[in-house]
C-alpha positions in Angstrom: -11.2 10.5 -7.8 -8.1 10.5 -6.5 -5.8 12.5 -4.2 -2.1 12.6 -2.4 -1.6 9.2 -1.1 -0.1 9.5 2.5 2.9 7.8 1.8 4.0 8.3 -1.4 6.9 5.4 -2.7 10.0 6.9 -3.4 12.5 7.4 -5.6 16.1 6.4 -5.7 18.7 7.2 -8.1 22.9 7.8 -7.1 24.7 11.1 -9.0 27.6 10.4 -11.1 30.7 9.3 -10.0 32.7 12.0 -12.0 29.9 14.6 -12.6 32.2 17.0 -14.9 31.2 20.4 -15.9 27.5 20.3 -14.8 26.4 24.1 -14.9 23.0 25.7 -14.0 21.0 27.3 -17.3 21.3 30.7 -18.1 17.3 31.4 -17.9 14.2 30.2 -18.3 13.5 29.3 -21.9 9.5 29.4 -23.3 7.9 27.2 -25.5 7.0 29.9 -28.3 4.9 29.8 -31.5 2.6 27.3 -32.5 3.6 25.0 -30.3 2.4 27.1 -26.9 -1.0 28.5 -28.9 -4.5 29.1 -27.0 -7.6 29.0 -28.4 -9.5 31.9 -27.7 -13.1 30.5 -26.5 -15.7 31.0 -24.0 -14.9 30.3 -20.8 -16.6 27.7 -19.0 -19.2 28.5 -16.0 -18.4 27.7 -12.8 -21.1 26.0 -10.4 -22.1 28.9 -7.3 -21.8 26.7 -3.8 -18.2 25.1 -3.3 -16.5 25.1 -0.4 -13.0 25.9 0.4 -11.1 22.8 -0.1 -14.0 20.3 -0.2 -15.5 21.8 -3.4 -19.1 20.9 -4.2 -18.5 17.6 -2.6 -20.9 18.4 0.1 -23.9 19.6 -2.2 -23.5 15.7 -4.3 -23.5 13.9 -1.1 -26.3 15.8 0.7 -28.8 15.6 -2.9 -27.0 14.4 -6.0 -30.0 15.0 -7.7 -30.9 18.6 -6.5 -27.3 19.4 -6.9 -27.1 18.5 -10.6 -30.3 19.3 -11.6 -29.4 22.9 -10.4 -26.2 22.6 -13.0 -28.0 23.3 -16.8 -29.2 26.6 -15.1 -25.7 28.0 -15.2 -24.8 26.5 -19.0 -24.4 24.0 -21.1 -21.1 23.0 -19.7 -20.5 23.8 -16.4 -17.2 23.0 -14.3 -17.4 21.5 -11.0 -14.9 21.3 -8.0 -14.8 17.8 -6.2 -11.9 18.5 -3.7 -9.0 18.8 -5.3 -10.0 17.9 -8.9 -11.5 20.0 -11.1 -14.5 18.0 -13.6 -17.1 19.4 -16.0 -20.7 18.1 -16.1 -22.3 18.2 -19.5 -25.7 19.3 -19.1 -26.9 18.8 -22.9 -28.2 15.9 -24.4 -26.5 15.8 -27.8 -23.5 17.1 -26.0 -24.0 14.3 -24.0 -24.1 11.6 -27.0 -21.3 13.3 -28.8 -18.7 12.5 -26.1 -19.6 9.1 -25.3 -19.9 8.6 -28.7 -16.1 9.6 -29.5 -14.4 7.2 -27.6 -11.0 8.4 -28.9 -10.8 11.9 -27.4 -13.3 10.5 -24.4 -12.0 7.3 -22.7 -13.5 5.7 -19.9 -11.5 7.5 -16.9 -12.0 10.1 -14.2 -13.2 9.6 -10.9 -16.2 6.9 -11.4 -14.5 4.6 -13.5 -11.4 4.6 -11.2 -13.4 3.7 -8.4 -15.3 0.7 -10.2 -12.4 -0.6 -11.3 -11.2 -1.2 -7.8 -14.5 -3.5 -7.6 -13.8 -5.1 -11.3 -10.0 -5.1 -11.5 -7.7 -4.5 -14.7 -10.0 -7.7 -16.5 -13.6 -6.0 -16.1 -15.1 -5.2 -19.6 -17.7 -2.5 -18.5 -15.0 0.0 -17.1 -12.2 -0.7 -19.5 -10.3 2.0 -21.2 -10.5 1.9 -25.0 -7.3 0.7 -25.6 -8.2 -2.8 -23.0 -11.5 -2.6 -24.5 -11.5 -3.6 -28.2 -9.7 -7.0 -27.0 -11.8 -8.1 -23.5 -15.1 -7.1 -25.8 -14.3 -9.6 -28.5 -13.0 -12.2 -25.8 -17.2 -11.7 -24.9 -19.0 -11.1 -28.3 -19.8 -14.7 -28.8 -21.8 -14.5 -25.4 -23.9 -12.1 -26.5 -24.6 -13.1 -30.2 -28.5 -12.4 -31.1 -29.0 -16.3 -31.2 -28.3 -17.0 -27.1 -30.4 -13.7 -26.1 -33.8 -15.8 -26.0 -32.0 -18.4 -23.9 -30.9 -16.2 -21.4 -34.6 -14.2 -21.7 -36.1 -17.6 -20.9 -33.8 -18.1 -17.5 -34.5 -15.2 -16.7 -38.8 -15.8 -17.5 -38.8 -19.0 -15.8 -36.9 -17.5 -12.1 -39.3 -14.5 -12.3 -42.7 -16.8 -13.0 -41.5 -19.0 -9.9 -40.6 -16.0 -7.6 -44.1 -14.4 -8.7 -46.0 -17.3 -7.6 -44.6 -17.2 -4.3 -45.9 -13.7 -4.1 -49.6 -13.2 -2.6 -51.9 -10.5 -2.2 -51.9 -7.9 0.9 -48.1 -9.7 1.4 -46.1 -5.9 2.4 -42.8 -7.1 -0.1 -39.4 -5.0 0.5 -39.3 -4.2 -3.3 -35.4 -3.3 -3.7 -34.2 -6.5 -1.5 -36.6 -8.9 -3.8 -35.4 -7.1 -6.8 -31.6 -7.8 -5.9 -32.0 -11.4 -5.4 -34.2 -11.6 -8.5 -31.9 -10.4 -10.6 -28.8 -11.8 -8.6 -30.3 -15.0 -9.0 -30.6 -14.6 -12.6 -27.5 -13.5 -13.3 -25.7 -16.7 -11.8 -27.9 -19.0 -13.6 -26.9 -17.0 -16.6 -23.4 -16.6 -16.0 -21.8 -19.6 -14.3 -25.1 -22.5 -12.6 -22.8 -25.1 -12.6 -20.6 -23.5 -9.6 -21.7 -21.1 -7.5 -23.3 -22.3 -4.1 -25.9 -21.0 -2.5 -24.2 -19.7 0.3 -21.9 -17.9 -1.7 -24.5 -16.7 -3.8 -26.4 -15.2 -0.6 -23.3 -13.5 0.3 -23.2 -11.6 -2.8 -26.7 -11.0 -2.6 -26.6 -9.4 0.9 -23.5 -7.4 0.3 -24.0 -5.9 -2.7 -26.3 -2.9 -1.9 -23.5 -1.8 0.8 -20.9 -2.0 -2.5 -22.7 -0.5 -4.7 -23.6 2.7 -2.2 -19.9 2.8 -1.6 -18.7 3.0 -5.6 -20.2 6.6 -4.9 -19.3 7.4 -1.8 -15.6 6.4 -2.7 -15.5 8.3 -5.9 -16.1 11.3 -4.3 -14.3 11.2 -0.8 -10.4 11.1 -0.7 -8.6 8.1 -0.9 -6.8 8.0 2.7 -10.2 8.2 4.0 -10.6 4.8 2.2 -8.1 2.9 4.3 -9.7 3.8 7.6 -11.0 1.0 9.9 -14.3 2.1 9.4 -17.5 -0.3 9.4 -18.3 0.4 5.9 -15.0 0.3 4.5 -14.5 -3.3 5.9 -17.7 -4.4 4.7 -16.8 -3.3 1.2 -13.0 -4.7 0.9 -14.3 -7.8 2.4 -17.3 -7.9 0.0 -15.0 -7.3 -2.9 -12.4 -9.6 -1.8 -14.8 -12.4 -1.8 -16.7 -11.5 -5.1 -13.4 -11.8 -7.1 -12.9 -15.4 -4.9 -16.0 -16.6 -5.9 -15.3 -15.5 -9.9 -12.0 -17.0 -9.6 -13.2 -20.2 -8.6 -16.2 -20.5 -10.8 -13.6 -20.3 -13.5 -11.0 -22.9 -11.9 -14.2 -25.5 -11.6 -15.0 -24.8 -15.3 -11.7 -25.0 -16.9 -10.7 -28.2 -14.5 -13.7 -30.0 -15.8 -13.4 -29.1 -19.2 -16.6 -28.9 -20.1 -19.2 -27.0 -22.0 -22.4 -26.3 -20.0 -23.6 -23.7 -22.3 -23.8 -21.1 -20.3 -22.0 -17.8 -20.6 -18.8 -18.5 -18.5 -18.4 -22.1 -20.8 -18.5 -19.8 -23.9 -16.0 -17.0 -22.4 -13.9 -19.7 -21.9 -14.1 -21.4 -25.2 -13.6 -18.1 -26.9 -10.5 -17.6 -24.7 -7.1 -17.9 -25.8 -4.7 -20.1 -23.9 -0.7 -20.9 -23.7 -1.9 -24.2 -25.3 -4.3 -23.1 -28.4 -4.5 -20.2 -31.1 -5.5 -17.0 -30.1 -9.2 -16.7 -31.4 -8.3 -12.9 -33.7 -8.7 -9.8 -31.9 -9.1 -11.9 -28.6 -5.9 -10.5 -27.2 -3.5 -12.5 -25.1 -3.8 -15.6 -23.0 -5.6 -14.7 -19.8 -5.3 -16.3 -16.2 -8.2 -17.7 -13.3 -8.4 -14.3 -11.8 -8.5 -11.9 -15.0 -11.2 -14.0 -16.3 -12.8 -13.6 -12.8 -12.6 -10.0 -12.9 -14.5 -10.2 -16.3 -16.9 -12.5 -15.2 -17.1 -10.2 -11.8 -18.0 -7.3 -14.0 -20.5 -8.7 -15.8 -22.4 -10.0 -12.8 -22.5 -6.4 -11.2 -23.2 -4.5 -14.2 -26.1 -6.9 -14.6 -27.2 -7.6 -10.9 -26.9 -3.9 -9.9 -28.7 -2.3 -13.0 -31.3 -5.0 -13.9 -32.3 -4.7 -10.0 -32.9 -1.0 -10.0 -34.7 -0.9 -13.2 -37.0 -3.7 -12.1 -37.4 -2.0 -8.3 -38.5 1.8 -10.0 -40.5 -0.4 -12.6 -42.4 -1.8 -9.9 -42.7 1.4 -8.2 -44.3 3.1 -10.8 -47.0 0.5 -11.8 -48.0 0.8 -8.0 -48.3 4.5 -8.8 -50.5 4.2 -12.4 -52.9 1.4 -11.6 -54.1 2.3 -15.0 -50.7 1.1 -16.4 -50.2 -1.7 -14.1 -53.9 -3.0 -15.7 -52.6 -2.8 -19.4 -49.7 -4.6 -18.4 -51.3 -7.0 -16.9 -53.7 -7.6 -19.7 -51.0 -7.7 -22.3 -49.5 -10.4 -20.3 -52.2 -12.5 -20.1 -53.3 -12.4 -23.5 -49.7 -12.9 -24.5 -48.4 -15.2 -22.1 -51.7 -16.9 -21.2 -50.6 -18.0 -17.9 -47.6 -19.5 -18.8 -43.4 -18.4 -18.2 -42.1 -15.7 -20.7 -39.8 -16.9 -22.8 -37.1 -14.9 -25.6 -39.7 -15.6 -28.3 -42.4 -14.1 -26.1 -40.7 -10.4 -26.2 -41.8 -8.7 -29.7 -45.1 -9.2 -28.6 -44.7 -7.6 -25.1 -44.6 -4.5 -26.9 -47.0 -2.5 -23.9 -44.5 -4.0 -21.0 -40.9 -2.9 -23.2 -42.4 0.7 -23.5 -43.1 0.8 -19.4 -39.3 -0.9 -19.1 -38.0 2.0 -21.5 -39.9 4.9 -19.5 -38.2 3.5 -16.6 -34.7 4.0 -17.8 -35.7 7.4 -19.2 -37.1 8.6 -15.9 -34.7 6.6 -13.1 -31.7 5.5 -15.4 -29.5 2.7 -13.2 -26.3 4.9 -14.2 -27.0 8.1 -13.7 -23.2 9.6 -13.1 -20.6 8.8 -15.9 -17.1 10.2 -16.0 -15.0 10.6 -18.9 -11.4 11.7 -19.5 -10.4 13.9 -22.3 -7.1 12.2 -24.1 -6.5 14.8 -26.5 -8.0 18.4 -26.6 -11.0 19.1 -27.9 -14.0 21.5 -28.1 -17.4 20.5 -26.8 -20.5 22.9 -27.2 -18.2 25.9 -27.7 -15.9 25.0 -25.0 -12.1 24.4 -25.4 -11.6 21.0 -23.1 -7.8 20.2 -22.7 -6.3 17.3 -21.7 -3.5 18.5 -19.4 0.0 17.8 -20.0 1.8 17.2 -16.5 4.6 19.7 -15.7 7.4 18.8 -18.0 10.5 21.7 -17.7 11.8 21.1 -20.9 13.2 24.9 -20.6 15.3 23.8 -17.5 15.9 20.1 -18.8 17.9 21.5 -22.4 19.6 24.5 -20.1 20.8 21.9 -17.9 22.1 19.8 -21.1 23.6 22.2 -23.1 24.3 25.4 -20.5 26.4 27.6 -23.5 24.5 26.5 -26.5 23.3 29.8 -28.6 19.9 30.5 -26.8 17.9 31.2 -30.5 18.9 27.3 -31.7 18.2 25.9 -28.1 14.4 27.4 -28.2 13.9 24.9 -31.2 15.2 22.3 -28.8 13.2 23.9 -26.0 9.8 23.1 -28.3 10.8 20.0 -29.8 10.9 18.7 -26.0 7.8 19.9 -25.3 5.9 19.0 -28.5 7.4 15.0 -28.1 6.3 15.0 -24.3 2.9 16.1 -25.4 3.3 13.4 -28.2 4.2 11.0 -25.2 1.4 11.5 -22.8 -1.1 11.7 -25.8 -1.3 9.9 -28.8 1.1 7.2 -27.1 -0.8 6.7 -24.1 -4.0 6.7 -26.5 -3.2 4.4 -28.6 -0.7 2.0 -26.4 -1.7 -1.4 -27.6 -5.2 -0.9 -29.3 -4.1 0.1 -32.9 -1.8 1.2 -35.3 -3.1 5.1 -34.8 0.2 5.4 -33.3 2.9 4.2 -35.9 1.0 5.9 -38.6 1.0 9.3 -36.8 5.0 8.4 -35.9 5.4 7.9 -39.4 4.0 11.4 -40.5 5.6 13.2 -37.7 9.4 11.5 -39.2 8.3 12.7 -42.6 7.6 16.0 -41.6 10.5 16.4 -40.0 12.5 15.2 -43.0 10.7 17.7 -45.8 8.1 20.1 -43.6 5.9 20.6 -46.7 4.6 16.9 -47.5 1.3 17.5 -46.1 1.2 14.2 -44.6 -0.5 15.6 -41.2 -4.0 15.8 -40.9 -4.9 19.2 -41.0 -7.3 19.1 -37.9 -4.6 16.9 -35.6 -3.6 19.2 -32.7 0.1 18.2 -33.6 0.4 19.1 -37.3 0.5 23.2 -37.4 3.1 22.7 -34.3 5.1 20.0 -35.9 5.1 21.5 -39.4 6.2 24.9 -37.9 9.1 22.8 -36.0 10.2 21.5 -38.6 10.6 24.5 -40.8 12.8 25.9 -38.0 14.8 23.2 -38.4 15.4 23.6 -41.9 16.2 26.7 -41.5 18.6 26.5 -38.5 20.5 23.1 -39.7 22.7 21.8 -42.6 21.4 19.0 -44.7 23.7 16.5 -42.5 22.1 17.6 -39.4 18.1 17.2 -40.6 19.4 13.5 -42.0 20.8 13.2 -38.7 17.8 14.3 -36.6 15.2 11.8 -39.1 17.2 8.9 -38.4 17.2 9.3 -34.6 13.3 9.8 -34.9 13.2 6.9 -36.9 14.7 5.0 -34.4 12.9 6.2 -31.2 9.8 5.8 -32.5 10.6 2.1 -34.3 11.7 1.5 -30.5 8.5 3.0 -28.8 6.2 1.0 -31.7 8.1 -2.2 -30.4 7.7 -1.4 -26.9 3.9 -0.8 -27.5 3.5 -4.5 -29.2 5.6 -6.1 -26.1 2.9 -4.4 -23.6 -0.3 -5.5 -26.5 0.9 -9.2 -26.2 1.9 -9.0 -22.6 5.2 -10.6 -23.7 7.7 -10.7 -20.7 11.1 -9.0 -21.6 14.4 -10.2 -20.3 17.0 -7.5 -18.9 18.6 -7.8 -22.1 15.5 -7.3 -24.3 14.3 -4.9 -22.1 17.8 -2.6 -22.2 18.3 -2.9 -25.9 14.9 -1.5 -26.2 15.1 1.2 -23.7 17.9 2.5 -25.4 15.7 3.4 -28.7 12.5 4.1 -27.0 14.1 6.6 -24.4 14.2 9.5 -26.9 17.9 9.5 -26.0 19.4 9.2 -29.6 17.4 12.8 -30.9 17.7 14.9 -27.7 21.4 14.3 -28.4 21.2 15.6 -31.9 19.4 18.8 -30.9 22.7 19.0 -28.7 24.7 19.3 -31.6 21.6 21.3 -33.3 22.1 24.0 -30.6 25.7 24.2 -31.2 26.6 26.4 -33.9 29.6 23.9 -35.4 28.9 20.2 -36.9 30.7 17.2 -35.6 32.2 15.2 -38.7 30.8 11.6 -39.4 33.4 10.1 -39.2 33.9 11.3 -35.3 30.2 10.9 -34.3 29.9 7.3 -35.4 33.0 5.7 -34.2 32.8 3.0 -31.7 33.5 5.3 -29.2 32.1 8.3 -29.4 29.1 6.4 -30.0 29.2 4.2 -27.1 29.7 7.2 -24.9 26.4 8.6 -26.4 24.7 5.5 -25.9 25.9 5.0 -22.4 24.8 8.7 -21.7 21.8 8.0 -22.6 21.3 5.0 -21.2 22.2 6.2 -17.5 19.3 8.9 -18.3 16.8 6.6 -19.0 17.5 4.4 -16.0 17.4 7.5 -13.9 13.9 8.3 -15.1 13.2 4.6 -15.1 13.7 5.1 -11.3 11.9 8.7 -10.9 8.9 6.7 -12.8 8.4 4.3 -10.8 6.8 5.6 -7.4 4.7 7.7 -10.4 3.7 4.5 -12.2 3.1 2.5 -8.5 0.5 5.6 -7.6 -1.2 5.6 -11.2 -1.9 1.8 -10.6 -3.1 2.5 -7.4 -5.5 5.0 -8.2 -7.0 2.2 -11.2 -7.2 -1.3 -8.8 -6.2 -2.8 -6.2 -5.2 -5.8 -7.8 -1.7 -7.1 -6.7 -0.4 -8.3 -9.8 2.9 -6.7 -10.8 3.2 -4.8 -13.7 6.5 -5.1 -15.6 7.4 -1.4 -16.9 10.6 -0.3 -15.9 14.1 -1.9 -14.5 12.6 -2.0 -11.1 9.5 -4.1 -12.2 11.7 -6.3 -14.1 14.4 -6.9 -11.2 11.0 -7.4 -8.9 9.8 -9.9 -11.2 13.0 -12.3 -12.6 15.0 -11.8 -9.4 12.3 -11.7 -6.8 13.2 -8.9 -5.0 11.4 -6.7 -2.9 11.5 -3.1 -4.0 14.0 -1.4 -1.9 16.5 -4.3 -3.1 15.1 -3.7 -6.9 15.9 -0.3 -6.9 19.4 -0.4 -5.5 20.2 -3.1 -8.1 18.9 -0.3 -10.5 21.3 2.8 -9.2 24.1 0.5 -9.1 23.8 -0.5 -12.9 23.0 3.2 -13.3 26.6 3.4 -11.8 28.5 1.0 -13.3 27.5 2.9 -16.9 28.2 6.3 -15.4 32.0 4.7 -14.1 32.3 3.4 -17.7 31.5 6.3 -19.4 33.4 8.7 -17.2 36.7 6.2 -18.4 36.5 6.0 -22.0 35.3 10.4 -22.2 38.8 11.0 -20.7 40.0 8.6 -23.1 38.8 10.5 -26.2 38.5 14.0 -25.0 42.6 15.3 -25.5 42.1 14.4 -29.1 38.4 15.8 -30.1 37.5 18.4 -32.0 36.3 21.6 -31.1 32.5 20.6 -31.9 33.3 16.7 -30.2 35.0 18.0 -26.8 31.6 20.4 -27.1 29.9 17.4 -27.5 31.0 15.5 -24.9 30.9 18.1 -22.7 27.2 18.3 -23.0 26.7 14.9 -22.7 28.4 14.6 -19.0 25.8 17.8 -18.6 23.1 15.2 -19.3 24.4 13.1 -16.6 24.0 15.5 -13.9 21.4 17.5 -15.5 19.2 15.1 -16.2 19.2 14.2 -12.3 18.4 17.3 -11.0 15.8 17.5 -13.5 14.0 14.8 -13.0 14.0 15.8 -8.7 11.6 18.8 -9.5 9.9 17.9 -12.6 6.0 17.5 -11.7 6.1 14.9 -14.5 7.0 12.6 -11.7 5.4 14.4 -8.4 1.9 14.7 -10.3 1.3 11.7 -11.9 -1.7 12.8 -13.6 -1.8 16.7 -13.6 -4.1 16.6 -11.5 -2.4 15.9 -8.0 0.7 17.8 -7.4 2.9 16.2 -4.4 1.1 12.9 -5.0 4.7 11.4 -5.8 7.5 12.2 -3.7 10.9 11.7 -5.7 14.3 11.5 -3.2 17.7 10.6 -4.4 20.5 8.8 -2.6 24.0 9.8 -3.1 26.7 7.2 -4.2 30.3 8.3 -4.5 31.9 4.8 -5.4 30.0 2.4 -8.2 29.2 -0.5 -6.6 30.8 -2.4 -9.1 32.8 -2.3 -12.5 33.6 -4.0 -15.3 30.8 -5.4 -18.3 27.6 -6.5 -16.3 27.1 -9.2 -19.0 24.2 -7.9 -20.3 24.8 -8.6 -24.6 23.1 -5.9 -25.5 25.2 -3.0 -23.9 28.7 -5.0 -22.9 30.3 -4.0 -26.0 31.2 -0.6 -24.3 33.4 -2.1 -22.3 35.2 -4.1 -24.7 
């Protein structure tokens, strides 16, 4: 879960030096038709017992079980309040198995898995979003092939056998502590023998009840409460500090020896790409000491934590059914005949496996999963929508174009909030994990090209809004203008494709690369063509693609992106905050790039940000004057509108909740500021290749 953060980063960005005709919109504008439909569906049940503010927080920390239990009573779906976030609990079984079992529209998110993560880190297999999943499982397939299982069954016989025969009668045995170090114990010899020590391994050991305790806790008490001084919050950041130190290091002593001890860290690592060798297929990129710790980390809990709690209620309930405890022991002896269990052994344990899977039925180690819905959806008769955060498209395009004809700037108005619905959906979905993206991009360019081809899948959220889009635009532009508005789709979408293959192969982009590819990926290139869409005369080609006039749209759009590029990043800082505490930097935007390549702390990063921001805005304030006394009606319109997206787009972007609630759920999370510059901090080309052509 997650809520405000106390103090939110914030945001700087400088307003233009020359801000021209920047006028207010005439009203608010509404997404209308398909695009802004609602399904009419039953309404989900709401659980009786929250409290003002705190929700039904209170109720799952006083008796988790009582309090969900009590939930199937009141529906099959029921929605919950856990402070400020709303959740539903699915209280039916084949409910149940159809959302985990549509990973697409039901990724590993929400309040659980946000919270583990700060234990695993961004490398953890077990909580890893679909997208980071495919890759990090394939990295640990070979580990778990059918042919090493009996090995690691036998490691495991052998440990139990000896910690059985230290066991006598009458002895009065703390069940869940014995069960921990079994299974802890285990674990190591499983996972990495030829490194751990025992005193590290007895730190683990002792400190991982008190982590595992405050997983829950965490997920369900508000962040700042997290950063008090507290006893238990220092013995859990100092617990998890020192798991991922003793991961880390396991995997430094492996790879510094080089060798294979055939044990499952030797065969992560020999299934792991490196700078140095081909990258085993579907593997993903190289990976270094403290990512493979995190997966090695994840592994170890997920195994210690679970096996431990299955074997501690296993135990409990053959103490309760002597009857059962007897068959079990029978089966064992005949079986085993005094001797250590080995891999081989378990087919013919059949009495023992059915007491183990009664066990899970009846205690299950995980008995609270979260999931986050990526697309909407219905579940059980229940329309489930994934939020869109606050976008304002009405007030962004009124800023932009303030005297466009209001009927062609609704088409405008939708388009704007149809793509930021195709941003923070199928994007985000499919960012880095396959090509579901570039094939839906390809459909949606299509469509937008001849609005019958039938190339959308007729159950996609996006086709009946898309295919009614583009029908209005057919009908409201000339054949030069629909050409036009395909071949800026083509091109923000080519650039958004190639952007989503950088971040795949973690392939670190100069300023140059980066700038030449924020420029397609930005959208820039076809929110300026619904400009001249919403304008009711069409600028010639030969005036919209001189050097000119088309520097001064790229440099318009350019100064936009780097102004959102600067909203963004206090946004993208809290997302990443909310998912792990890991420190390593994460190269998204300008900022993250100037942080990275010029080592500079943030404050520095994002001045160095406004004043390139500036520089463009000075540039592009000298070459308009240049070419405005001899436009066109339609170009000086044009140009007009594209100093409005200057100043527009900066006052936008201050009260947009796109960047103030990062994830819909939590508005004010993000506080966005701007600082004022009225001199550019400095002129003339900022010999970047990619964009120094407009001043030449």
């Amino acid at each position: 879960m997650a809520v405000p953060i106390d103090d939110p980063p914030p945001n700087s960005s400088a307003v233009p030096a020359d801000p021209g005709t920047g006028h207010s919109p005439h009203g608010e504008i509404r997404p209308s038709g398909p695009a802004a439909a609602v399904d009419e569906v039953a309404p989900l049940p709401r659980a009786p017992g929250a409290w003002p503010l705190l929700g039904h927080v209170p109720a799952l920390l006083r008796d988790p079980l009582r309090f969900l239990s009590s939930l199937p009573a009141h529906g099959d779906l029921v929605r919950i309040t856990l402070g400020p976030v709303d959740a539903v609990v699915v209280c039916r079984l084949d409910l149940a198995r159809q959302m985990i079992g549509d990973e697409r529209v039901f990724d590993k998110d929400g309040a659980l898995w946000r919270r583990v993560r700060e234990v695993e880190g961004d490398g953890g297999l077990v909580c890893a979003r679909r997208a980071e999943h495919r890759p990090l499982r394939r990295l640990a397939q070979p580990a778990f092939q059918r042919t090493r299982l009996p090995g690691y069954a036998t490691i495991f016989g052998r440990y139990l056998a000896h910690v059985a025969d230290s066991w006598r009668d009458g002895q009065i045995l703390d069940v869940p502590t014995a069960a921990l170090r079994i299974s802890c114990e285990a674990m190591t010899r499983t996972l990495f023998p030829a490194s751990t020590s025992r005193r590290s391994l007895a730190e683990i050991r002792q400190a991982l009840p008190a982590m595992v305790r405050g997983i829950f806790r965490r997920m369900i008490t508000p962040p700042p409460l997290d950063r008090l001084p507290t006893p238990a919050n220092r013995a859990y950041h100092r617990t998890e500090r020192r798991l991922h130190d003793i991961t880390t290091q396991a995997v430094r002593d492996y790879r510094s020896a080089g060798l294979n001890h055939g044990d499952m860290l030797s065969v992560l690592l020999a299934n792991s790409p490196t700078a140095d060798s081909p990258t085993p297929s579907g593997t993903g990129r190289p990976r270094t000491d403290r990512e493979l710790g995190e997966l090695v980390a994840s592994l170890f809990l997920a195994g210690a934590e679970t096996t431990s709690a299955a074997l501690s209620w296993a135990l409990h309930l053959l103490a309760e059914h002597l009857d059962v405890q007897d068959r079990v022991a029978d089966e064992s002896r005949r079986v085993l005949g005094g001797r250590a269990a080995t891999g081989e052994d378990l087919p013919q344990l059949r009495y023992a496996s059915a007491v183990v899977s009664e066990t899970l039925r009846l205690y299950p180690p995980a008995w609270l999963l979260t999931r986050h819905t990526t697309a909407d959806t219905h579940l059980g008769g229940h329309h489930l929508a994934r939020r869109i955060t606050g976008t304002r498209t009405a007030h962004f395009f009124g800023y932009l174009c303030p005297q466009a004809d209001p009927d062609r700037l609704q088409i405008a108005v939708d388009w704007g909030y149809l793509m930021f619905v195709f941003d923070d959906v199928p994007w985000d979905a499919t960012a880095g994990a396959d090509s579901g993206f570039l094939d839906m991009a390809v459909r949606i360019i299509r469509t937008l090209e001849t609005p019958d081809a039938g190339l959308l899948p007729p159950e996609h959220p996006m086709t009946a809004p898309v295919t009614d889009l583009a029908r209005r635009i057919h009908q409201a532009a000339g054949p030069e203008q629909v050409r036009r508005l395909a071949d800026s789709h083509l091109k923000w979408l080519l650039g958004a494709a190639c952007e989503l293959c950088a971040a795949a192969r973690a392939a670190p982009l100069n300023a140059n690369e980066y700038l030449a590819l924020r420029l397609m990926y930005s959208a820039a290139e076809p929110t300026l063509q619904f400009f001249q869409l919403a304008e009711p005369d069409t600028i010639s080609e030969g005036e919209i693609t001189s050097a000119r006039v088309r520097a001064l749209t790229e440099m318009a759009g350019m100064a936009a992106a780097l102004d959102n590029d600067l909203y963004s990043h206090g946004k993208e800082r809290w997302l990443a905050q909310q998912r792990t505490l890991s420190s390593r930097p994460v190269v998204s935007n300008l900022i993250d790039l100037y942080m990275r390549d010029h080592t500079l702390p943030r404050d520095r990063a994002l001045h160095a940000a406004a004043v390139l921001r500036d520089r463009i805005v000075a540039r592009f304030v000298e070459v308009r004057d240049q070419v405005m006394p001899s436009a066109s009606p339609a170009l000086y319109r044009y140009l007009d509108n594209l100093t409005c997206l200057l100043r527009g787009n900066f006052e936008w972007g201050l009260i947009a909740e796109r960047y103030t609630d990062p994830d819909g759920d939590h508005p004010g999370a993000v506080r966005t500021v701007a600082t004022v510059s009225a001199i550019p901090a400095a002129t003339g080309a900022p010999s970047v290749p990619a964009i120094d052509w407009w001043w030449h």
